[in-house]
C-alpha positions in Angstrom: -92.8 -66.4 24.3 -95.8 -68.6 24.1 -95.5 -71.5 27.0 -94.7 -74.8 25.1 -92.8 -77.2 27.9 -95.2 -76.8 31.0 -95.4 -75.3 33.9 -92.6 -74.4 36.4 -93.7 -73.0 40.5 -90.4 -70.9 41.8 -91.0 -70.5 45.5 -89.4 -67.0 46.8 -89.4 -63.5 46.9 -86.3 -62.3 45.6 -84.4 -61.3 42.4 -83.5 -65.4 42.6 -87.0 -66.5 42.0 -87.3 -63.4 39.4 -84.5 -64.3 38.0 -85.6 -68.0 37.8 -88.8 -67.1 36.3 -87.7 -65.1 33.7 -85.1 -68.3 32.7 -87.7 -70.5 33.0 -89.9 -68.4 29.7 -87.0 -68.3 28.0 -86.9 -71.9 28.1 -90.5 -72.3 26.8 -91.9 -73.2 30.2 -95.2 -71.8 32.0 -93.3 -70.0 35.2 -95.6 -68.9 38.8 -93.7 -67.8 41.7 -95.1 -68.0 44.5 -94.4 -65.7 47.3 -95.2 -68.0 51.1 -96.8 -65.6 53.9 -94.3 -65.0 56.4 -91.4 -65.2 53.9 -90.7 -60.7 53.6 -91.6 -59.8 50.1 -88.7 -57.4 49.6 -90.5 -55.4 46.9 -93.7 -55.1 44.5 -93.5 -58.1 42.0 -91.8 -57.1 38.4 -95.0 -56.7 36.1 -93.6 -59.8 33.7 -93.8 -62.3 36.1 -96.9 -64.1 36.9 -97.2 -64.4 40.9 -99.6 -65.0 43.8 -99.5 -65.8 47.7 -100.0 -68.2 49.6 -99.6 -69.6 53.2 -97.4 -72.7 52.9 -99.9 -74.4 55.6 -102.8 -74.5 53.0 -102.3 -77.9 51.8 -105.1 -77.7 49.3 -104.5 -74.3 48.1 -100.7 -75.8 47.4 -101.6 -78.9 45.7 -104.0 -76.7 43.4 -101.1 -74.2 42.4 -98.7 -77.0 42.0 -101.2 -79.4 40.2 -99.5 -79.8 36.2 -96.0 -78.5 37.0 -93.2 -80.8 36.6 -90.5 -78.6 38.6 -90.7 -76.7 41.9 -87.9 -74.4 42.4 -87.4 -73.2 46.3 -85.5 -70.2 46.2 -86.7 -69.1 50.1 -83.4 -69.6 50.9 -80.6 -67.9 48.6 -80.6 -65.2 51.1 -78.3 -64.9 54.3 -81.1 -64.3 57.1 -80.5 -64.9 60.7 -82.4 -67.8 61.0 -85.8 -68.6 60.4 -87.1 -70.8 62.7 -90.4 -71.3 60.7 -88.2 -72.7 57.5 -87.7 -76.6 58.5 -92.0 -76.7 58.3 -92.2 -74.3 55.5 -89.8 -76.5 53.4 -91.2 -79.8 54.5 -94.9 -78.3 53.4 -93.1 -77.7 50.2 -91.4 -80.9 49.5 -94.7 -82.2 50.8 -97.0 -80.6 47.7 -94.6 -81.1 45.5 -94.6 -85.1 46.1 -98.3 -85.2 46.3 -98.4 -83.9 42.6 -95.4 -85.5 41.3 -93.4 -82.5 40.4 -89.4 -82.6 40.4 -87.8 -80.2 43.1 -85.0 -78.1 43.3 -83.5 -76.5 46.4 -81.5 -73.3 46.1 -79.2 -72.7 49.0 -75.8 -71.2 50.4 -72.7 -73.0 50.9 -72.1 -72.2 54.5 -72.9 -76.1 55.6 -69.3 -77.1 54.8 -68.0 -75.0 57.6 -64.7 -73.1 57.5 -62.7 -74.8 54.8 -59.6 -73.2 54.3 -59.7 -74.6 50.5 -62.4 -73.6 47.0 -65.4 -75.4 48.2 -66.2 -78.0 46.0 -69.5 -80.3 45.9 -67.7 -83.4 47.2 -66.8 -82.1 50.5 -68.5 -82.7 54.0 -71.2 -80.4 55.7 -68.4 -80.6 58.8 -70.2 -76.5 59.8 -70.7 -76.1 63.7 -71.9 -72.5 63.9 -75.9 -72.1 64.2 -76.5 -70.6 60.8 -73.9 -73.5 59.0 -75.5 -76.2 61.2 -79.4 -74.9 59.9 -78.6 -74.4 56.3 -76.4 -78.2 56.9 -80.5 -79.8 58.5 -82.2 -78.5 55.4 -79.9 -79.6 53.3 -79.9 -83.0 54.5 -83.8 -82.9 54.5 -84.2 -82.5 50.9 -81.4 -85.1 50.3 -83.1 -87.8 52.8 -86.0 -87.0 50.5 -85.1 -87.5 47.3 -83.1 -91.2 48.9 -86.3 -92.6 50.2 -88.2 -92.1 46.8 -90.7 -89.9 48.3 -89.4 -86.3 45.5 -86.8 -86.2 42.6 -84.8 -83.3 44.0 -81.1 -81.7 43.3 -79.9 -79.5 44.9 -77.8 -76.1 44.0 -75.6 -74.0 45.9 -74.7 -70.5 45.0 -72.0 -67.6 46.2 -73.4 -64.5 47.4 -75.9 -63.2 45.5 -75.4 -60.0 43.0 -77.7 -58.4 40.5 -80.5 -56.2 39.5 -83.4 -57.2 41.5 -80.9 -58.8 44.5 -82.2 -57.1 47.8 -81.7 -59.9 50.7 -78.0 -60.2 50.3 -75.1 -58.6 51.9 -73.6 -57.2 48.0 -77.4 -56.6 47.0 -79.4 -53.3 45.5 -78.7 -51.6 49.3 -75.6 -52.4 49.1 -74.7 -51.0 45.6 -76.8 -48.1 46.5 -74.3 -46.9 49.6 -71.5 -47.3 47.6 -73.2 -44.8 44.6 -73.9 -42.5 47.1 -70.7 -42.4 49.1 -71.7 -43.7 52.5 -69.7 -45.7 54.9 -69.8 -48.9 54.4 -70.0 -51.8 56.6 -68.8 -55.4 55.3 -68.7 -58.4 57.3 -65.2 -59.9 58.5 -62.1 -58.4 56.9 -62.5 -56.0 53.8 -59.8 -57.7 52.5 -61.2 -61.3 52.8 -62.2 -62.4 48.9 -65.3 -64.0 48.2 -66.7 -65.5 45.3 -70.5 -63.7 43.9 -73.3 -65.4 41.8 -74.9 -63.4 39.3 -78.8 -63.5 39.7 -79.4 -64.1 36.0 -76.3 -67.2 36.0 -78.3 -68.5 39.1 -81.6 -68.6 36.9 -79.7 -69.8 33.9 -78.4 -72.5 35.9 -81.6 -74.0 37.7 -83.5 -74.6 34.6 -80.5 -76.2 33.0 -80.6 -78.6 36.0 -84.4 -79.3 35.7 -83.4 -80.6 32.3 -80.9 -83.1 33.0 -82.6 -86.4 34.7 -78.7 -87.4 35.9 -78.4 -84.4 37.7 -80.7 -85.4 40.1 -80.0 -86.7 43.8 -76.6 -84.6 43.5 -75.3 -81.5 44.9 -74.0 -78.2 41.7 -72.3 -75.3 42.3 -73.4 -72.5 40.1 -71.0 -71.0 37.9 -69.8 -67.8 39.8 -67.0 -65.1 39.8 -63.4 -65.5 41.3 -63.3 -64.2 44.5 -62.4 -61.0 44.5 -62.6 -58.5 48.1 -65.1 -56.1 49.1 -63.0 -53.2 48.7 -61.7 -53.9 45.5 -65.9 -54.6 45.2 -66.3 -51.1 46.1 -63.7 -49.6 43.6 -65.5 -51.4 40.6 -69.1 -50.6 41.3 -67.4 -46.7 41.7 -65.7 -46.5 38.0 -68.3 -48.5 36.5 -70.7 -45.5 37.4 -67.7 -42.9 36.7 -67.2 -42.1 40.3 -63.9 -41.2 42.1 -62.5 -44.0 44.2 -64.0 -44.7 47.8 -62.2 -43.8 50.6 -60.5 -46.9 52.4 -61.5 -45.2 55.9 -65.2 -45.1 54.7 -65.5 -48.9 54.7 -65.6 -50.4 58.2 -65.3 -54.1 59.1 -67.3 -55.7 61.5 -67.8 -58.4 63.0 -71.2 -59.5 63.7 -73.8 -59.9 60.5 -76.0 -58.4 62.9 -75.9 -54.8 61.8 -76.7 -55.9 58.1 -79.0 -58.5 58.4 -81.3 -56.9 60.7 -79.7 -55.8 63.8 -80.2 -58.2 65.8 -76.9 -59.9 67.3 -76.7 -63.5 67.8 -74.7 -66.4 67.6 -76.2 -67.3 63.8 -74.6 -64.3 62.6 -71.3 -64.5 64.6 -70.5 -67.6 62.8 -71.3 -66.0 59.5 -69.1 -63.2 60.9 -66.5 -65.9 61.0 -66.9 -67.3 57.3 -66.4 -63.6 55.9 -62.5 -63.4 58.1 -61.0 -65.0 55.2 -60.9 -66.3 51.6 -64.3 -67.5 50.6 -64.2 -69.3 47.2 -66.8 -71.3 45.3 -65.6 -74.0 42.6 -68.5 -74.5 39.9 -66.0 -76.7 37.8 -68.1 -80.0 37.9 -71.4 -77.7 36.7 -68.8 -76.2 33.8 -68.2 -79.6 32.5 -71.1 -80.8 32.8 -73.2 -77.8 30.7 -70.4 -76.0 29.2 -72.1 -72.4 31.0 -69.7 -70.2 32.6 -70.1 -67.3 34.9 -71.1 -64.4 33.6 -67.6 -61.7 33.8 -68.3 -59.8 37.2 -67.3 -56.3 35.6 -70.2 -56.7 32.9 -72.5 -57.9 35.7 -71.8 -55.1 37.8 -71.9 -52.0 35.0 -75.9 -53.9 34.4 -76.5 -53.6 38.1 -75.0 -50.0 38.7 -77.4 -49.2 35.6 -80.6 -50.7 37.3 -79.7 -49.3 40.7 -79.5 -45.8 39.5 -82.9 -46.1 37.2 -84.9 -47.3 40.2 
C-alpha cells in the first residue's frame, strides 16, 4: 500500500514493533523501526519492514530519522527483561528526538507498576509496586507522563498483557516458548501453573497503537489493550497441543518455579523475584475503557494460538 498519511518511527526489536509496523501500512502511514544498539535484536528483520540502527546517543543521527514523522512508537519495553539499567537514558534520548522534531509519542509497556492487586487491573489504579522490576517499569512510566504534563511531547501511554504471537520472542509465552511445548519438553513457568494470566496478541497490540495515534483525546492518558481472559499456563499448554493435533502434555512435565531467573536469562535477582511473585496468582488485565472507546476487541485466544502454532512450525 502506497504511504498516504506520513511517516511513523517504531522503536524496538520485537514481534511488537513488527507488529506495529505492519499496522501502521495498513493504515496508510510511512512505517521505520528502528532497532537502538544495545537493545538484543532477537532475530533478522522480516523482509517487509523497512528498518535500520542506530545508537540512541547520536542525537543528530536521531533527529534526521525522526525529521517528518508525526508519531514515535517505543516498543523497547513490551518485553519482561531483568532490568536494563541503560533504559531511563535510552528513553529520555528518545523522548528527547522526538520533542526536538515535534512528533507525538507512544510508550508501550507492562502493567507490573501497579504492584500485586488482588483485583483486574484497570487504568485508574495506582502504581503502589515495591519490587525492583514494578518500581523501574513504575520511574519510566512516570517519566513519559511528567513529559507530556510539562508540554515538552504529546505522549499516551499503553499497557499490554504478556505478549503472544508469531514473531513474539522476548516474552515468557513467546516463539521458545510454543516451541517446548511442540516438541514435548519440560516446561518451566513462573509462579504457580495454575495462576491465570491475561495475553496480548502481537497483531491486537499493533492494531491498538495506531488507533491511539489517531485519537488527539487519547493523549496524556494511560489504555489497556484489548487482551484475552486469563486463562493458566497449563491449560496454555493443552491448547497450543490440540491446536497442532498433539496428545495432551504431561502435568509432571511442567515445573513451577520461582525465580524468572531461569527464563529470562539465568541470572537470579531480586527484579525477577518480584516478577516471580506477580505470576503466584490471578493476573488479569481489564481493556474495557479501550473497548468503549474504539469498539476493537481482543482477538479470540484459540484463533491466535492455531496462527502461532502455524508460524512456529514453518520457521
Amino acid at each position: 500500500m502506497q504511504a498516504r498519511r506520513g511517516k511513523h518511527v517504531i522503536v524496538g526489536s520485537d514481534g511488537a514493533a513488527f507488529a506495529t509496523a505492519r499496522a501502521a501500512a495498513e493504515r496508510g502511514y510511512e512505517p521505520i523501526v528502528l532497532v537502538p544498539r544495545g537493545v538484543p535484536s532477537v532475530r533478522l528483520m522480516p523482509g517487509d519492514i523497512r528498518a535500520c540502527d542506530l545508537d540512541s546517543r547520536d542525537k543528530a543521527g536521531l533527529r534526521h530519522i525522526f525529521a517528518g514523522a508525526s508519531m514515535v512508537y517505543y516498543c523497547c519495553g513490551t518485553a519482561i527483561p531483568p532490568i536494563d539499567e541503560d533504559e531511563p537514558q535510552r528513553l529520555a534520548q528518545i523522548v528527547e528526538a522526538a520533542s526536538e522534531t515535534g512528533a507525538s509519542f507512544i510508550y508501550c509497556d507492562a502493567p507490573y507498576a501497579y504492584g500485586a492487586a488482588g483485583r483486574a487491573l484497570s487504568e485508574e489504579m495506582p502504581q503502589r509496586a515495591r519490587d525492583p522490576l514494578g518500581s523501574f517499569l513504575g520511574a519510566l512510566a512516570q517519566f513519559v507522563i511528567q513529559s507530556h504534563r510539562s508540554g515538552r511531547i504529546v505522549a499516551v501511554i499503553a499497557r499490554h498483557a504478556d505478549l503472544i504471537g508469531p514473531e513474539i520472542v522476548r516474552s515468557p509465552f513467546g516463539e521458545a516458548f510454543i516451541r517446548s511445548v511442540l516438541n514435548g519438553r519440560a516446561i518451566s513457568v513462573l509462579g504457580r501453573r495454575s495462576g491465570a494470566r491475561s495475553l496480548t496478541y502481537g497483531a491486537d497490540l499493533g492494531r491498538a497503537l495506531v488507533l491511539l495515534s489517531e485519537q488527539h483525546d487519547t493523549w496524556g492518558q494511560i489504555w489497556h489493550v484489548p487482551s484475552s481472559a486469563p486463562i493458566a499456563p497449563a491449560k496454555l499448554i493443552a491448547a497450543i497441543r490440540m491446536a497442532a493435533g498433539l496428545d495432551a502434555f504431561p502435568p509432571k512435565a511442567i515445573h513451577e518455579i520461582r525465580s524468572a531467573g531461569p527464563l529470562l536469562g539465568g541470572k537470579r535477582d531480586k527484579a525477577q523475584r518480584g516478577l516471580a511473585r506477580d505470576y503466584e496468582s490471578r493476573f488479569a488485565l481489564s481493556s474495557a475503557k479501550f473497548e468503549r472507546a474504539f469498539g476493537m476487541h481482543a482477538t479470540a485466544l484459540n484463533d491466535v494460538i492455531v496462527e502461532t502454532v502455524e508460524a512456529v512450525k514453518r520457521a
